[in-house]
C-alpha angles and dihedrals in degrees: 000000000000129000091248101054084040090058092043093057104049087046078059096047089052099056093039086054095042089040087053086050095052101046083049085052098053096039084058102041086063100035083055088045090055099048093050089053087050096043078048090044090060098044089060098246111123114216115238092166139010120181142182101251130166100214138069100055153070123295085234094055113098098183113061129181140179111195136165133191148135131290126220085279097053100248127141117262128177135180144121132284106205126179141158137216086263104035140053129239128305109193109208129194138213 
């Protein structure tokens, strides 16, 4: 095989691989977005915004959110809602 097909398809390899990482990324960014809304949810505390941040949480935490919203009496509440690949959902408050 020659150098060039051998470069091409590891070029190729690289941005299937890449491609694959970034799908799993997205898929559990939302999925981690969801369950916070639900851990929130039970908590009484309807949700009005969640948000990418990148305060308010660990540096081993891949999944960062900042979120308000209003409690059973209808007061303001705000906080972050901070996760990882390994780990569920810590709900954090201001």
């Amino acid at each position: 095989m020659r150098a060039e097909a051998r470069i091409g398809l590891g070029i190729l390899g690289f941005v299937f691989i890449a491609s694959i990482m970034t799908m799993a990324y997205i898929g559990s960014y939302e999925a981690k977005k969801q369950q916070a809304i639900d851990i929130l949810s039970m908590q009484s505390i309807g949700v009005t915004k969640i948000e990418w941040t990148i305060f308010g949480c660990g540096t081993d935490d891949e999944f960062k959110f900042a979120w308000s919203g209003n409690n059973r009496d209808n007061k303001p509440v705000e906080g972050y809602a901070c996760s990882g690949y390994l780990k569920g959902v810590t709900i954090r408050y201001k």
